[in-house]
N, C-alpha and C positions, 0 to 999 in steps of 0.2 A: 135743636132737639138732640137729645144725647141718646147715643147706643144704648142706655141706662133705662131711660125711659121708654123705650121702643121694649122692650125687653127680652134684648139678647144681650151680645157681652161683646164689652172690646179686651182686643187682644193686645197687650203692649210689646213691640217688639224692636230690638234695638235698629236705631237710625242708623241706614247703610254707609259704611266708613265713606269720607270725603262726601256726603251727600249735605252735610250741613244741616240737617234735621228737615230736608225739605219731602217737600209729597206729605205723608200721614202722618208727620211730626213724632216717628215712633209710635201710634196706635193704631192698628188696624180692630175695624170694624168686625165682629163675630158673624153678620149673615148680611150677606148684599146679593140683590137683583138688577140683573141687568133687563131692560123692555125695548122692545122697540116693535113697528107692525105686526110683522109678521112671526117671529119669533122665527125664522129660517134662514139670517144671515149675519146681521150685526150682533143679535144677543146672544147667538150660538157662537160669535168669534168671540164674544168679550169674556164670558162664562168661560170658555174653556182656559182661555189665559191666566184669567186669575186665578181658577184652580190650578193649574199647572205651575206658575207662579208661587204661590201662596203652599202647595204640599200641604194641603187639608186643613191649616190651621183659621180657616173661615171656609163659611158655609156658601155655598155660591149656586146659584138659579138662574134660571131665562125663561121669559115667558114674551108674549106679544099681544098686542091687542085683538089679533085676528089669529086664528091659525093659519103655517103657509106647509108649505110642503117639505121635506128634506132635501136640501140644494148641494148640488156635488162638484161642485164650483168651491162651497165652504171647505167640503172633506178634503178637497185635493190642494187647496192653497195651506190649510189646519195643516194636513200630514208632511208636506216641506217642508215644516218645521219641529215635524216631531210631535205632535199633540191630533189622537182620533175624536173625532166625532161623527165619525161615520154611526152610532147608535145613538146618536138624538133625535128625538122625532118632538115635531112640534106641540105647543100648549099656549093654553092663554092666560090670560092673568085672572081669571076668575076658577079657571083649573087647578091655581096653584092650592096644595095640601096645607103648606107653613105659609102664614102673610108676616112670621115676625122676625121681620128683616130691620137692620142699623140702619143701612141707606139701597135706595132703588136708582140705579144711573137708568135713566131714560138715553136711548141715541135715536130718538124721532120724534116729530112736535105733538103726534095723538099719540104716542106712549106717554109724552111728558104729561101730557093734559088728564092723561088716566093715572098717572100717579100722583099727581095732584088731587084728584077727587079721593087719592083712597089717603091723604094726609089730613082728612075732614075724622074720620071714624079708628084710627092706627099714628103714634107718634113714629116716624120716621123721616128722616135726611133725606131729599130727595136734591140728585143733580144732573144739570140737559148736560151735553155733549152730545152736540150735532154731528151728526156724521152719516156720509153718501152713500146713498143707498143704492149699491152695487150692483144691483137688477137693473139697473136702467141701461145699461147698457147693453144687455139680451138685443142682440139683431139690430145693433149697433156697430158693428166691428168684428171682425176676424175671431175666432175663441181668443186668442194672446192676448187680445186687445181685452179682451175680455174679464180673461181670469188674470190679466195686470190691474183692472180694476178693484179685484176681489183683494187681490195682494196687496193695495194700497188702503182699503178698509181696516184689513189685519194690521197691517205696518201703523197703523195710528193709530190704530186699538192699542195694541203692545205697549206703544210710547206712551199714550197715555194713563194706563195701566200700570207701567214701572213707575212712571214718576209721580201721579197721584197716591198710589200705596208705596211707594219707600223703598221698591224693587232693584238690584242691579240686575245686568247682564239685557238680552233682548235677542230678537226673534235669529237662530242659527239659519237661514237658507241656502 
């Protein structure tokens, strides 16, 4: 299903020199959502990236299936590298204002399952990218041990963020 059809817009934007035309082939998508549980860890990292990344030229949202609470675990591994989200508070996908998004990246298997339900009634791209849910570690380990889980969320978000939209450069720590 095309960006076209969903009805928002894609953005054409030149393929990052030496990248080969890899990740977004030159197009980026005009509105993407990131889901996952809770909306208080992975969708609050990815969301911020890509706007950060991207410098407004697409629309970017987070929501969860559940609401979770603001985790300060996220803020402090986000601001290491330059990017607040200390003013996010959480929402669900049924909170959201705009549903008309290009593609929905789901990073949990009942986010993916709920954005599949909403590809019955809305044409849009939907894609999983699993990725560890960095609360499991809470009273597991030491905080380092801890907030190096978080940091390893972020680090794979980033990566996968630059290289599926067409991005150089990655996270400054």
């Amino acid at each position: 299903m095309s960006g076209e059809a969903a009805g928002g817009s894609v953005t054409e934007v030149p393929a990052p020199p030496g990248s080969g035309g890899e990740g977004s082939g030159g197009m980026l998508p005009g509105a993407v959502l990131f889901a996952c549980t809770m909306n208080s860890v992975r969708s609050v990292i990815a969301a911020a990236i890509l706007r950060h990344l991207a410098a407004g030229r697409i629309y970017v949202e987070s929501a969860g299936v559940r609401a979770g609470e603001p985790d300060p675990f996220v803020v402090a591994v986000m601001d290491e590298i330059g990017i607040d989200v200390s003013q996010h508070s959480p929402h669900t996908l049924q909170e959201l204002h705009d549903t008309s998004f290009d593609l929905i990246v789901t990073l949990s298997p009942e986010a993916h399952h709920q954005a599949l339900e909403l590809t019955r009634t809305m044409a849009v791209d939907v894609e999983y990218w699993p990725t560890f849910d960095a609360t499991v570690m809470m009273g597991q380990g030491s905080r380092e041990q801890v907030i190096e889980s978080y940091r390893g969320v972020r680090d794979q978000l980033f990566e996968k963020i630059r290289t599926r939209f067409g991005f150089e450069g990655g996270p400054t720590v």
